[in-house]
C-alpha atoms as a printed R data frame, in Angstrom:
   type eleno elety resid chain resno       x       y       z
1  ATOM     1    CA   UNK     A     1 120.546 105.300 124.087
2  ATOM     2    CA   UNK     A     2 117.056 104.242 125.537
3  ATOM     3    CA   UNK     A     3 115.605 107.017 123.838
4  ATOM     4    CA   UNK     A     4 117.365 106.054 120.522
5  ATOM     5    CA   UNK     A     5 115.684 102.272 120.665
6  ATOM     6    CA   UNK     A     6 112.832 103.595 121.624
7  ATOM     7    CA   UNK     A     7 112.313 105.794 118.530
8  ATOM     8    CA   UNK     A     8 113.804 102.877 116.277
9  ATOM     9    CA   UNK     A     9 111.160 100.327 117.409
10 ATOM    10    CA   UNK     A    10 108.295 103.188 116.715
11 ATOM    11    CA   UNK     A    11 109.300 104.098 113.609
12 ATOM    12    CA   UNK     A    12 110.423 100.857 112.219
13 ATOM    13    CA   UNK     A    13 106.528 100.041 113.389
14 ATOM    14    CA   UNK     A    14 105.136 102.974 112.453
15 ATOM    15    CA   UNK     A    15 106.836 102.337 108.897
16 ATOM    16    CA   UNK     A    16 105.029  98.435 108.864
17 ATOM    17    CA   UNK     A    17 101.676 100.199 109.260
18 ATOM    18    CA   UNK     A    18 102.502 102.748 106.553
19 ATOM    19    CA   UNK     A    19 103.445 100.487 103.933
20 ATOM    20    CA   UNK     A    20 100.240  98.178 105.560
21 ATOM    21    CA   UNK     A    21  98.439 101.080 104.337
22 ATOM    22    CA   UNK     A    22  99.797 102.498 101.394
23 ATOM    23    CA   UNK     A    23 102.247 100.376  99.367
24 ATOM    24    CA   UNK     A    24 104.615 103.349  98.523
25 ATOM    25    CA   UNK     A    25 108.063 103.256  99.432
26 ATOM    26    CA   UNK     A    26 107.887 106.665  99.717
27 ATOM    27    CA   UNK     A    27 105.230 107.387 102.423
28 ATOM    28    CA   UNK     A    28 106.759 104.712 104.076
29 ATOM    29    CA   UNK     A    29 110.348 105.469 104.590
30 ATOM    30    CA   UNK     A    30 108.625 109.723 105.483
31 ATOM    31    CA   UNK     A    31 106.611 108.012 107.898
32 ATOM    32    CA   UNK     A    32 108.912 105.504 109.367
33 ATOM    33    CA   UNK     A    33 111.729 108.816 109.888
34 ATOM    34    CA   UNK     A    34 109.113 111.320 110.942
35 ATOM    35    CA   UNK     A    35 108.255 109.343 113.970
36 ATOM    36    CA   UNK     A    36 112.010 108.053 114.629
37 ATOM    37    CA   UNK     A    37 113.073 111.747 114.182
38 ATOM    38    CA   UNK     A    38 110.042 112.717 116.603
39 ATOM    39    CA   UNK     A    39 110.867 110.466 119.123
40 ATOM    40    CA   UNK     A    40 114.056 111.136 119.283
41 ATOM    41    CA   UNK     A    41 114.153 115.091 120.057
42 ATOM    42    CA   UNK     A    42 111.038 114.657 121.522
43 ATOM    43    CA   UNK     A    43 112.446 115.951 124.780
44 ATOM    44    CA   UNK     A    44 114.562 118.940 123.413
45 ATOM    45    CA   UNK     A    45 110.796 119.790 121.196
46 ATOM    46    CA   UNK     A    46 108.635 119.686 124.433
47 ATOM    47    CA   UNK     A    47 111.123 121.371 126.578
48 ATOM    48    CA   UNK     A    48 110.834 124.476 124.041
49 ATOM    49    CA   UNK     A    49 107.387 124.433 123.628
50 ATOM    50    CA   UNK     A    50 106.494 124.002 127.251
């Protein structure tokens, strides 16, 4: 669950900056559930690479 906030507050920022930035709902909502999705496996991703 910690993980899952975590990754919410990052990409709901990450999102602000995008749209900061660009202006396109588009990049935006990519952005914002890149770095959510990121975040989120994040652990099972750097368990398989490492």
């Amino acid at each position: 669950m910690k993980r899952f906030l975590i990754g919410l507050a990052l990409g709901s920022g990450s999102s602000a900056v995008a749209w900061g930035v660009t202006h396109s709902l588009g990049w935006t909502a990519a952005v914002g559930i890149t770095v959510f999705i990121l975040v989120w496996l994040g652990e099972f991703i750097l368990d398989d690479l490492l």
